[in-house]
C-alpha positions as CSV (number, residue, x, y, z in Angstrom):
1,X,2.2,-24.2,-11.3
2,X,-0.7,-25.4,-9.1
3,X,2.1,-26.1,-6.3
4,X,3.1,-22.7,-7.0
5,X,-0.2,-21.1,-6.7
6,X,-1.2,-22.9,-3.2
7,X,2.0,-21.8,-1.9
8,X,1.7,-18.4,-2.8
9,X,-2.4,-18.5,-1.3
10,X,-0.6,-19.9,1.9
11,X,1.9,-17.4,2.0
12,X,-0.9,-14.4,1.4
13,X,-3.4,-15.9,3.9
14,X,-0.5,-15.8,6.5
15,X,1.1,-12.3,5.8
16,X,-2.7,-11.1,5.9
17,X,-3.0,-13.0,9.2
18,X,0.1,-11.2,10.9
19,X,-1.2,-7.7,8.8
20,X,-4.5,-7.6,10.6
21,X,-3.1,-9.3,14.3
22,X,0.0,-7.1,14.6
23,X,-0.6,-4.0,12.5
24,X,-3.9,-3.3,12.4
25,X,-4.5,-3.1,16.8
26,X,-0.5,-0.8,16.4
27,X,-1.5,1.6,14.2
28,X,-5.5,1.2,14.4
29,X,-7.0,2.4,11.2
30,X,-10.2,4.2,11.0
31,X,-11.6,2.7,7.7
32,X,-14.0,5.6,5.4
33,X,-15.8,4.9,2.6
34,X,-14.8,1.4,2.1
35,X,-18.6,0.8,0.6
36,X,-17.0,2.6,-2.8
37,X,-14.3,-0.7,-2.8
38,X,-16.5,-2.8,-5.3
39,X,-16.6,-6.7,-3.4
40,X,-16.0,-8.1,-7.2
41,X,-14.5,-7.5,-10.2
42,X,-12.0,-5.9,-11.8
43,X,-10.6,-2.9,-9.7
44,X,-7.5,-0.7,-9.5
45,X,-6.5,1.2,-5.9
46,X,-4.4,3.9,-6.2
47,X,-2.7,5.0,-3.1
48,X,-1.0,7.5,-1.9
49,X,3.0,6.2,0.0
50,X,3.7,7.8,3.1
51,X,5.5,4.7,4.7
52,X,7.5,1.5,4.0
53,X,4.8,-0.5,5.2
54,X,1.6,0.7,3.3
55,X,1.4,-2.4,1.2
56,X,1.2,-3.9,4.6
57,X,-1.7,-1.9,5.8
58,X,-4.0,-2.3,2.6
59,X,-3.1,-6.2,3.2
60,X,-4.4,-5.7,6.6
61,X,-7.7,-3.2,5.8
62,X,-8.3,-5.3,2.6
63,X,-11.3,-7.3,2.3
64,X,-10.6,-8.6,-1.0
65,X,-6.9,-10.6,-2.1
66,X,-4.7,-7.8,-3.9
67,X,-1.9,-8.2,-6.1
68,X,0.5,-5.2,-5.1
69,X,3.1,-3.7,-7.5
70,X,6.1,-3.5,-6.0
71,X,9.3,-2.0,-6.4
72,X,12.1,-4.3,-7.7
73,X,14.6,-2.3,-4.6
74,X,12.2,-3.9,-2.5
75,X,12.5,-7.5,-3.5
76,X,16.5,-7.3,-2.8
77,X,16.1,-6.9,0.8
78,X,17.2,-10.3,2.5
79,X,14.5,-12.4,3.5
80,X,11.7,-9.6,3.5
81,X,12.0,-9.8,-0.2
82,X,11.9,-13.4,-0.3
83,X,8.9,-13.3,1.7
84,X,7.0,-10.2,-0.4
85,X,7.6,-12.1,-3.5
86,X,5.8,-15.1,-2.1
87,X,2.8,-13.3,-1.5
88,X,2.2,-12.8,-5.3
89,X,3.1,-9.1,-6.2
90,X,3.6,-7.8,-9.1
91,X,7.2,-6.7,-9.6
92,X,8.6,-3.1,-11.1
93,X,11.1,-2.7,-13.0
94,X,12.8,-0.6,-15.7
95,X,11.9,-1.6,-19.0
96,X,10.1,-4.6,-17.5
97,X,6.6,-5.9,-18.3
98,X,4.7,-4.9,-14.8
99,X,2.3,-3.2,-16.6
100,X,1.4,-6.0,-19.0
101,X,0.8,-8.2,-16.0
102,X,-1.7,-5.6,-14.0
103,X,-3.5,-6.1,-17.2
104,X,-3.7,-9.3,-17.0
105,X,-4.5,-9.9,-13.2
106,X,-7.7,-6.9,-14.3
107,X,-8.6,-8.9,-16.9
108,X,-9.1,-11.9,-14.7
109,X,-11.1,-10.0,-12.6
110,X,-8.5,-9.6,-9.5
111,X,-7.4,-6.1,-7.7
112,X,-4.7,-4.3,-8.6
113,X,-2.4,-2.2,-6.1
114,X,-0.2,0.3,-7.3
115,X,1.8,3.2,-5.4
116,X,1.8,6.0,-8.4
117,X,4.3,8.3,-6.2
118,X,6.7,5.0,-6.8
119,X,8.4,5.5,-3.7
120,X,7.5,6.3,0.1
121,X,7.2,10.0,1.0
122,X,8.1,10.0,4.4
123,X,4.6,12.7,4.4
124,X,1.5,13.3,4.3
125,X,2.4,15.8,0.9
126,X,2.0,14.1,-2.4
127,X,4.7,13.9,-4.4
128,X,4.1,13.9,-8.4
129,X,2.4,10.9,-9.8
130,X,4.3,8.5,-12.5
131,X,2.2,7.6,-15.7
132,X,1.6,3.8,-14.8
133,X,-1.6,4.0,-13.1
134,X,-3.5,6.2,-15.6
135,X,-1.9,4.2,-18.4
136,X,-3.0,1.0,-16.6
137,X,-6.5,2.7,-16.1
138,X,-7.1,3.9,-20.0
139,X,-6.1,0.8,-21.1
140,X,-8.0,-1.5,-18.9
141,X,-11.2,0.7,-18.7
142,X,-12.0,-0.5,-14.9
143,X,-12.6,1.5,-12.0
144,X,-10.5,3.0,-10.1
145,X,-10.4,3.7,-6.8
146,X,-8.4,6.4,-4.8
147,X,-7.4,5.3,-1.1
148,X,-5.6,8.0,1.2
149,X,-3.7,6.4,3.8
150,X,-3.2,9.2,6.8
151,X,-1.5,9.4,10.3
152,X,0.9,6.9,9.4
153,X,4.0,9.4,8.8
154,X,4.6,10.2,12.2
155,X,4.4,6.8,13.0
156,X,7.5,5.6,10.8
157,X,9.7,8.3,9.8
158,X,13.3,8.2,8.5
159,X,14.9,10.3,11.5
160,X,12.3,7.8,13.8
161,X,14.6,4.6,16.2
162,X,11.6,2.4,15.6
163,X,8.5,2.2,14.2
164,X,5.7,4.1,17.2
165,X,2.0,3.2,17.3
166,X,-0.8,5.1,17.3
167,X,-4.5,5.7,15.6
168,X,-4.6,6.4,11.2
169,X,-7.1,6.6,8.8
170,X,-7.6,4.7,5.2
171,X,-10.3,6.4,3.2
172,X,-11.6,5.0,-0.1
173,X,-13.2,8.1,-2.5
174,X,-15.8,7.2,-5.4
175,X,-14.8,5.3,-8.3
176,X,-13.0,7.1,-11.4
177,X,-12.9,5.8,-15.1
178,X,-10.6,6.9,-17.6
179,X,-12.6,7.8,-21.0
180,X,-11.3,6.1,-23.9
181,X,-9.9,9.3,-25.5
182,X,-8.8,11.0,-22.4
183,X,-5.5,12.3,-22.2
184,X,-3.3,10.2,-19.3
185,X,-1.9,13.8,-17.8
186,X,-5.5,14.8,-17.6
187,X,-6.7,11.6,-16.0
188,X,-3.5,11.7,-13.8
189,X,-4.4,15.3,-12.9
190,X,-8.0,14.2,-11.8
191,X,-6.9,11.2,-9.9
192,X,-4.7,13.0,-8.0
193,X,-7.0,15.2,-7.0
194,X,-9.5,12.6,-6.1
195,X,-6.7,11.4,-3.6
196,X,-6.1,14.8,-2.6
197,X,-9.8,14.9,-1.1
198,X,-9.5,11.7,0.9
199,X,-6.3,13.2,2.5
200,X,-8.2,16.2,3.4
201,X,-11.0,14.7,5.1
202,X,-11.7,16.7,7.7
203,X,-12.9,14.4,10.4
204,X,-10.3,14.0,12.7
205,X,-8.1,10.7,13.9
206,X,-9.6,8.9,16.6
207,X,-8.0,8.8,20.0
208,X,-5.2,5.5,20.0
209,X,-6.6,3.1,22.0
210,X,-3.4,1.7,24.2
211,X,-5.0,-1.5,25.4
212,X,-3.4,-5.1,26.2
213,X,-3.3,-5.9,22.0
214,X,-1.8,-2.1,22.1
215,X,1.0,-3.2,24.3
216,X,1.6,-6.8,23.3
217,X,2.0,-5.3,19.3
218,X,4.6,-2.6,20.8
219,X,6.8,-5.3,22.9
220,X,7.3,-6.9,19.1
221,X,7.3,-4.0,16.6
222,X,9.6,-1.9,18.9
223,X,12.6,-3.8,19.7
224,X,12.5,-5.4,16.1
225,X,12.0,-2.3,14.2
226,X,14.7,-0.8,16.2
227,X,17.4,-3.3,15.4
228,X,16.0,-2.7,11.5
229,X,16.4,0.3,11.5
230,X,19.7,0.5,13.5
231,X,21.8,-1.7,11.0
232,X,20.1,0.4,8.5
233,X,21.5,3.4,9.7
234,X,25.0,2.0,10.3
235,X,25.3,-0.4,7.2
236,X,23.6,2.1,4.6
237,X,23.7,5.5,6.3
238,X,22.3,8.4,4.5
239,X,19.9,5.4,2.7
240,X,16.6,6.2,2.0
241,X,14.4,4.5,4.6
């Protein structure tokens, strides 16, 4: 178990690494309000999905370790599941027990992840919010913080060859708490709201800043993104992606 944790530490440490080195100077997020992200304890981020690679943008704009729940489509892609699952995620799946373990990682004090829309919208429109996250948040009674992650849709769309670069925006809003005899639709209703107002922010995207880092990041994410998505296309075609 111990040999099981390091590994997975090492695992993070890197991917968080590569997140914040090849992401964050490609798609150059403008971070807001990240004084409501509490530095300790127990706290559940729920964020809106507009790409494939949002869990790889909160790894990269994080400042504290998070345990992401994850799809369990995800962890059958070759390799790149392999490698998510090393980080330490929390896997989700029908009839599984992923809820039971975001309890658990709150209770010990860690940050939670979780995508309510369940899958990526390929937009900046927010699709309808599954119950998980308010049931998560009644039941663990810890705050919860909305993130809005913005820009990023035009950056890695399904009709896109590869994934572009460019300038987005990650906003964190003010922390909401689930009363103890709140209703989950009601407390899904006002959460989604709360995200609603962080993707509405009406300051606008800063101008992308196409530097050296810029053009190094592009020479790796273009060509490899385009082969991705290439034997996507021709392997799996009319796959969601």
């Amino acid at each position: 178990m111990v040999l099981a944790a390091t590994l997975t530490d090492r695992v993070y440490r890197v991917s968080r690494w590569l997140a914040r080195n090849l992401l964050t100077p490609y798609w150059q997020p403008q971070l807001l309000g990240l004084e409501q992200f509490p530095s300790e304890g127990p706290v559940l981020l729920v964020v809106n999905h507009p790409t494939m690679l949002d869990a790889f943008t909160m790894l990269a704009v994080s400042p504290r370790r998070l345990w992401v729940m994850v799809g369990e489509a995800v962890l059958k892609i070759p390799l790149a599941g392999a490698w998510i699952r090393a980080i330490g995620i929390i896997p989700v799946r029908p009839g599984g027990d992923s809820l039971s373990v975001a309890l658990e990682t709150l209770q010990a004090g860690e940050c939670v992840t979780i995508f309510p829309e369940g899958v990526h919208s390929n937009s900046q429109h927010l699709r309808a919010f599954r119950r998980g996250a308010a049931v998560l948040a009644r039941t663990a009674g810890v705050p919860v913080v909305p993130v809005a992650i913005a820009g990023c849709a035009a950056f890695c769309g399904p009709l896109l060859n590869y994934v572009r670069g460019g300038s987005s925006r990650v906003a964190f809003g003010p922390p909401l708490y689930c009363q103890p005899d709140e209703e989950v639709t009601h407390f899904l209703s006002r959460l989604r709201a709360a995200l609603q107002v962080q993707l509405d922010l009406p300051e606008p995207l800063p101008t992308a800043r196409r530097g050296l880092h810029f053009r190094l990041c592009q020479l790796i994410w273009v060509p490899t993104t385009w082969l991705i998505f290439t034997a996507l296309n021709r392997f799996r075609p009319g796959h969601r992606r």
